[in-house]
Structure formats: C-alpha cells, structure tokens
C-alpha positions in Angstrom: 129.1 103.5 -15.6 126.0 104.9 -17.8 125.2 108.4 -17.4 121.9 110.1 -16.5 120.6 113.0 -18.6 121.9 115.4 -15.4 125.6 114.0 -15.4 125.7 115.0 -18.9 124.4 118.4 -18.7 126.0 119.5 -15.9 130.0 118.1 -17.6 128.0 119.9 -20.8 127.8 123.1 -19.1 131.4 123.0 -17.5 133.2 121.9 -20.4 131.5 124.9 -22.2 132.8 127.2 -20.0 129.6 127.8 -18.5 127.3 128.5 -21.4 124.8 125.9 -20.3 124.0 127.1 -16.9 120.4 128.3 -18.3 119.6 124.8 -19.1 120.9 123.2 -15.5 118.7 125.5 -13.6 116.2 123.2 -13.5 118.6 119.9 -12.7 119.7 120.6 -9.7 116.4 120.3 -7.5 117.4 117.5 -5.6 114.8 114.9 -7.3 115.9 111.3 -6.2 116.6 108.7 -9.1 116.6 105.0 -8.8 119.9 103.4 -7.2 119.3 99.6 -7.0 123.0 99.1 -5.1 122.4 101.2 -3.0 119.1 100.5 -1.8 119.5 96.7 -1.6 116.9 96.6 1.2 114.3 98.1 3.1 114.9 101.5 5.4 112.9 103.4 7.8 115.4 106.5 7.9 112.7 109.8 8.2 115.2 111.5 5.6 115.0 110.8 1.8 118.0 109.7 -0.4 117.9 113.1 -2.3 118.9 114.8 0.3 115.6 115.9 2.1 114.7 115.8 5.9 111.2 114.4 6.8 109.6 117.8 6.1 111.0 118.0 2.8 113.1 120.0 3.2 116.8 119.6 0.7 119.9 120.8 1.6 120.3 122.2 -1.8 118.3 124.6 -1.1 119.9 126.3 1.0 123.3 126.2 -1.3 122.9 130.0 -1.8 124.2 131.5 -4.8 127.2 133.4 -3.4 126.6 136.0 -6.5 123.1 137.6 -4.6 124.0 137.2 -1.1 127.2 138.4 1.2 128.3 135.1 1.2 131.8 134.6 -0.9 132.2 132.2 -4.4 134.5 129.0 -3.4 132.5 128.4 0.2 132.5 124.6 0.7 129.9 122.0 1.7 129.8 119.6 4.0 126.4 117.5 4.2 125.6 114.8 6.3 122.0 112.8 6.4 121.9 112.5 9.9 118.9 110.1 10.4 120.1 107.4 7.2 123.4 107.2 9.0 121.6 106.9 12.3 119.3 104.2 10.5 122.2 102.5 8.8 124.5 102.5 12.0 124.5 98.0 12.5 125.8 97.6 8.9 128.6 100.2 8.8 131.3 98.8 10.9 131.6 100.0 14.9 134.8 102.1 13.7 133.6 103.9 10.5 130.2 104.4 12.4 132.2 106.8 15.7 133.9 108.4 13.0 130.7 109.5 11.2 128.9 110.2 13.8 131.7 112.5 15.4 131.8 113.9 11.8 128.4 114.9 11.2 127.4 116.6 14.5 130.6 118.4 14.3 128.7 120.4 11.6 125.6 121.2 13.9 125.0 124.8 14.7 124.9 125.2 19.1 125.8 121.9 19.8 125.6 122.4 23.4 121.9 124.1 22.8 120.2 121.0 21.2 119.7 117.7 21.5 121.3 116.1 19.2 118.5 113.4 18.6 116.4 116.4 17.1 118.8 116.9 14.2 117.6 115.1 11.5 121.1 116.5 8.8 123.4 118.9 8.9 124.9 121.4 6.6 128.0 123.7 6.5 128.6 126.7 3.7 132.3 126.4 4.5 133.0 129.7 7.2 129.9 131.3 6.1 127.1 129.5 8.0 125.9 126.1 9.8 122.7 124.5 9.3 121.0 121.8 11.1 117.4 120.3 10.0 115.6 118.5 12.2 112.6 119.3 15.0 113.0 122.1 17.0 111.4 124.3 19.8 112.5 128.2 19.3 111.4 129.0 22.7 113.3 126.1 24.5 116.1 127.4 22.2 115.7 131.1 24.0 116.2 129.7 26.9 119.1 127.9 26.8 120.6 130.7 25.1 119.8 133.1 27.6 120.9 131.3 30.6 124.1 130.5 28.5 124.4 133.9 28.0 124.0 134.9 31.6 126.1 132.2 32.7 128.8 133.1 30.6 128.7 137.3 32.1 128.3 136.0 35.7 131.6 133.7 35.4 133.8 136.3 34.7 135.9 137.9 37.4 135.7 141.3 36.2 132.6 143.3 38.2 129.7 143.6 36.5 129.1 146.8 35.7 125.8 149.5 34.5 127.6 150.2 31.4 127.5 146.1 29.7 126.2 146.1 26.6 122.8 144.0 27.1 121.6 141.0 24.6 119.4 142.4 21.6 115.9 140.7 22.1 114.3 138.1 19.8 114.0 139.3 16.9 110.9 137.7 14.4 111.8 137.3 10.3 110.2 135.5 7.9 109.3 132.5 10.4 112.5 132.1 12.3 113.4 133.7 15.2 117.0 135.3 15.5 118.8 135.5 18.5 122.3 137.4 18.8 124.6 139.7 17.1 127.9 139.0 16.0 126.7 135.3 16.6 123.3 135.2 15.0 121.1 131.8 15.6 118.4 132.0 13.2 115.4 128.9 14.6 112.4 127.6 13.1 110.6 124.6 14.1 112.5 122.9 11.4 116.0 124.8 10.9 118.5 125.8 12.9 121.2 128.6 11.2 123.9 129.8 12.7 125.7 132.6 11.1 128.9 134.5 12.6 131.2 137.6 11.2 133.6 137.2 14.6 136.9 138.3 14.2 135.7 139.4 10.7 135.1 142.9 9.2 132.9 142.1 6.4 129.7 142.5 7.6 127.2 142.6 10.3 125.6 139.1 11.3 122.1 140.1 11.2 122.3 141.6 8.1 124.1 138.0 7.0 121.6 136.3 8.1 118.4 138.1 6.8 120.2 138.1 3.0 120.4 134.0 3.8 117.1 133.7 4.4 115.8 135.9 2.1 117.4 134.0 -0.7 116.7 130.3 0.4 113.1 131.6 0.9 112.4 134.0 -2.1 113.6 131.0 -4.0 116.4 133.6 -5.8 119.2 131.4 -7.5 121.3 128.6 -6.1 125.4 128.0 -6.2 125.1 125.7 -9.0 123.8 128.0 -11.2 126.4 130.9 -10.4 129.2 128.3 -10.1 129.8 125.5 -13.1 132.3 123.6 -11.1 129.4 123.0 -8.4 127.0 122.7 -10.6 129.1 120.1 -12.5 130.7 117.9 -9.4 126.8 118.3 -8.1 125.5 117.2 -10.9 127.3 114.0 -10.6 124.9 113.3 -7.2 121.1 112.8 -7.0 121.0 110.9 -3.9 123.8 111.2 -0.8 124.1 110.5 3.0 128.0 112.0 3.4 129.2 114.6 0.9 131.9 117.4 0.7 132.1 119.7 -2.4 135.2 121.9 -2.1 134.7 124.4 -5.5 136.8 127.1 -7.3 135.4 130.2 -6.8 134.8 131.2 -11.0 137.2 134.0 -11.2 139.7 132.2 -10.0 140.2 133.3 -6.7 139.9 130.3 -4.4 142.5 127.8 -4.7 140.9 125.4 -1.4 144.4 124.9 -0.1 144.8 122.7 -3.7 147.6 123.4 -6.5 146.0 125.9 -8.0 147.7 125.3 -11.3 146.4 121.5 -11.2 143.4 120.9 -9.6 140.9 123.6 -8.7 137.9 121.3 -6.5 136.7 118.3 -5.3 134.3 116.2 -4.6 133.4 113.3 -2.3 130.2 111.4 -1.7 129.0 108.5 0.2 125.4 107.2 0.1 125.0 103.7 2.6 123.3 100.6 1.5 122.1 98.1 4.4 124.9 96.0 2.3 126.3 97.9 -0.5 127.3 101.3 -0.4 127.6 103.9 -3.2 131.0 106.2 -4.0 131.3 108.9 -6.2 134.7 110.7 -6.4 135.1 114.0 -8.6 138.0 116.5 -9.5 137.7 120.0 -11.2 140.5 121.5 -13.3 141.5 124.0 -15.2 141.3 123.3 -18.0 140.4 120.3 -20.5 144.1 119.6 -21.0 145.0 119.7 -17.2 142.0 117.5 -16.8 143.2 115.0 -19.8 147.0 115.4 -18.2 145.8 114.4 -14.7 147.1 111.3 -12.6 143.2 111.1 -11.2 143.5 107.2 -13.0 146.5 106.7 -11.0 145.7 107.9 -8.0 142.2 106.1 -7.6 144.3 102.8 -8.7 146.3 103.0 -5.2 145.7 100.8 -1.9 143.5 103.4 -0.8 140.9 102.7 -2.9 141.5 98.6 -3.2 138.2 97.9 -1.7 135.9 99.7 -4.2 134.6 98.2 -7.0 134.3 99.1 -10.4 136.1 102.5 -10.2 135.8 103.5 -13.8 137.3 106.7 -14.6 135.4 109.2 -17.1 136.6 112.4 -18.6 134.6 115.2 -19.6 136.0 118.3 -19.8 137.4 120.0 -16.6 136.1 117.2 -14.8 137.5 113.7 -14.0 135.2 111.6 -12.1 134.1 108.1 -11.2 132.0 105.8 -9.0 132.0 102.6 -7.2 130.7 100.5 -4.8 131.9 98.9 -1.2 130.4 96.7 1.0 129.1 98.8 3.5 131.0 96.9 6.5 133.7 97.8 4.7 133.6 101.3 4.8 136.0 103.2 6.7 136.6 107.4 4.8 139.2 105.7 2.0 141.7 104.3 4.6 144.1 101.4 3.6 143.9 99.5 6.1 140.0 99.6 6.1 138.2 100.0 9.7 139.1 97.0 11.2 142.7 98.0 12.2 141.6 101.4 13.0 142.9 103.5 10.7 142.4 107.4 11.4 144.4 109.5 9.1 144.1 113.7 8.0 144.0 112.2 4.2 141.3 109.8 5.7 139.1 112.4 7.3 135.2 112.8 5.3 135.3 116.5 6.4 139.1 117.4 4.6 140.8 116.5 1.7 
C-alpha cells in the first residue's frame, strides 16, 4: 500500500516521540486526496470526502486540543458523514445500512429537537460534547426547547412552586446562541453543540462551552497537534464517511478500557464507494517493541476480516496499521458472517471496540 507524504509524517512524528508535531501542524487540515476505489462512480452527497459538510465546514476542526480547553487528553471520536451515507444507502446492503443509520444519529446532539434530515454529519468528543452539522433554525430550536422544558416541569406531580429555579435566557456568543445550564445547546445556522457537566463536578457548562467555541473559532491548536497518537492514527485518513479514534491520553493516563500494557488506541475508518468501499484499521502502542511484538497480523488474518482485500500490514513505530477494500454490499462493521445472515455483535458495533 504506498504511502502519502502525510502517513509518513504523522508515523515520523509518533515514532519520534513527538518531536515532529511542529511539522504536522499543517497536515492535518482535512484536504481531500485522490481515492480512485473508492470513488468508482459519480455522487451527489452535499458533504465532501474530507470530511466537510456543504458549508465547508470539517469535523477536524472542531477536534479541540484538550491541552487549551477544559476538555480532558484521551476523549474519543466518533464521526459519521451523514449525507454520503444517506447518498450511498442502495449499494450498502439493507442490514449494514439500519445499522449505520441507527449509528450515526445516535451521535446527534437533541435528537428529539431536530429533524434529523437537517443533519448533514455528526461528531462526538467522547463524554465531552456532541456536534451535529447540517442546516438549522436557532429560533425553531428555542422553541422546542422551551416547550420541552415546560412540558417537562408541568408533568411532574410535585406542586409547582414560587421558589423553581427559572430557565436562563438565550444567551448570544460568537454567532451561536446557547440555551441551558448544566445542559448547554450551543446553535448556529450550521452547528448544533451540545455540551453537559451532569452528574460531574468539573466545571460549569457554559463556561465549557464558550472555551469550545473559542478554540474551534480563534483557530487555537487542534488534538493532533497536542496528541501524537491522534495525530498519527489521523494521519492515516484524508477522506472518511464512518470513523472512530479511541487515543491514549500522552501522559499515560487513559487506557480506553484496552490492556494498557499492550495496546494504548485505535482506530477504525470506513469511506463508501457506490461499489468499492475503502478500510483503514490502526493500533497505537507503547512502545516500538510492543508494536513489533504485536499479534495485529494475526488478528486481521481471522474470519472477521475474510472479506477485505489486500489487508497489508505496515509497521512504523508505535503504530501498526493497514488498509483494504470491500465491496460495498458487502459491508456489514467486520462481522463474520457478513450482513446477509444478520450478524449484530458488541465486537461488531462501528461506535465500540
């Protein structure tokens, strides 16, 4: 599998030890490349493959660097391109498609506020926020909220009394307007954030949210930059419709759930072809000798992985990696027994390892 001139500086930088991050500032700005599988035909999706809605707008942008900001080092992302799923949905098979689709608005901030057919993609920064793109009216978004709201404090048996605490008013910042307080929805014509300290003691969700924005729009510096292992398993990606990126935070911290002492991250990304679609499969370690000692070869040689093609396995590093293609019918989250027999297993699931 050849390498671009970003695949090689981002496993540079990692396998350093983070000594290139200067020189991967400037890689990571969601610029598509050219993907011939995986645009074997002609598509009217309003998103582009980098990762951008029809405004322009890149998820990657919003991957705020956890090092300026409240939010913590290790959050995961989950990304879905709404609209190229949507626009792909007669070549992936009936199965894979439900699963997807459940998938992917599962990530939308106030489901039950918008209209779904608005949201263009969707982005979650593990527990720290939600983020849909799309097309979006804030005042229509008011109201729904406030007669949620006011559903929600009639419905209750207990008397309303002089003392409730009312809602804060709309407040206006930087273009969005934010509704809330310990659940704070931040809406634009073009973003949705939702951003919530519940049951949490670590901060206030307005002040979240402002430091959020504030980044993404003073254009500060993004996760990859603060973070090698998601700068190096991002690095991997110019173009995706379905990714998850579960990263070591970099002092160690973080272990995802994963055995610490073997495997510190992961990544998985889909991007669908009308007929072919495009799989890249990444693991952080380490260290270069955990990485060498890995059973990554052995595990991508299983059943679950018997309908990809051309699943060549690179090292570099703390990284293992590799890509491959499937026939897009074919697709069904890395389950054996492909879509057709319904498979639907935890180790399946897009969303989890």
């Amino acid at each position: 599998m050849p390498r671009t001139r970003r695949n090689v500086l981002q496993m540079t930088a990692l396998a350093l030890g983070g000594s290139g991050l200067t020189s991967l500032a400037g890689c990571l700005g969601g610029t598509a490349g050219t993907d011939e599988t995986a645009t074997d035909g002609p598509t009217t999706a309003p998103s582009t493959d980098d990762g951008s809605d029809e405004s322009g707008e890149s998820f990657r942008e919003w991957l705020i660097d956890p090092t300026n900001t409240p939010l913590r080092d290790g959050y995961g992302i989950v990304y879905h391109d709404v609209a190229a799923i949507r626009e792909r949905r007669d070549a992936i098979h009936e199965n894979a498609y439900e699963r997807l689709k459940s998938e992917m608005l599962r990530e939308a901030p106030a489901r039950n506020l918008l209209d779904t057919e608005d949201v263009s993609a969707t982005l979650s920064l593990d527990f720290e926020a939600k983020i849909a793109f799309g097309s979006f009216d804030p005042d229509a978004f008011g109201e729904r909220l406030a007669e949620k709201w006011n559903a929600r404090a009639t419905s209750t048996d207990e008397p309303t009394t002089p003392t409730r605490t009312p809602r804060p008013e709309p407040e206006e910042y930087r273009g969005f307007r934010l509704f809330g307080d310990r659940r704070v929805y931040a809406v634009s014509e073009d973003i949705v954030l939702l951003v919530s300290t519940m049951g949490r003691r670590d901060g206030d969700s307005l002040e979240r949210a402002r430091a959020i924005l504030d980044a993404r729009l003073d254009g500060e510096t993004r996760y990859p930059d603060g973070n090698e292992y998601v700068g190096a398993m991002l690095g991997l990606v110019e173009e995706t419709h379905a990714l998850t990126c579960y990263p070591e935070a970099m002092d160690g911290s973080s272990s995802r759930g994963f055995r610490k002492d073997v495997i510190t991250g992961g990544l998985k990304s889909w991007r669908f072809g009308p007929q072919t679609t495009e799989f890249t499969f990444a693991n952080t370690y380490p260290d270069a000798k955990a990485a060498k000692n890995a059973e990554f070869e052995a595990y991508v040689e299983s059943d679950r992985f018997d309908p990809y093609d051309g699943l060549d396995v690179t090292t570099d590093g703390k990284m293992v990696w590799t890509k491959g293609t499937i026939p897009t019918g074919e697709f069904d989250h890395l389950s054996p027994g492909g879509p057709g027999d319904s498979v639907h297993t935890a180790n399946g699931n897009l969303a989890r390892r």
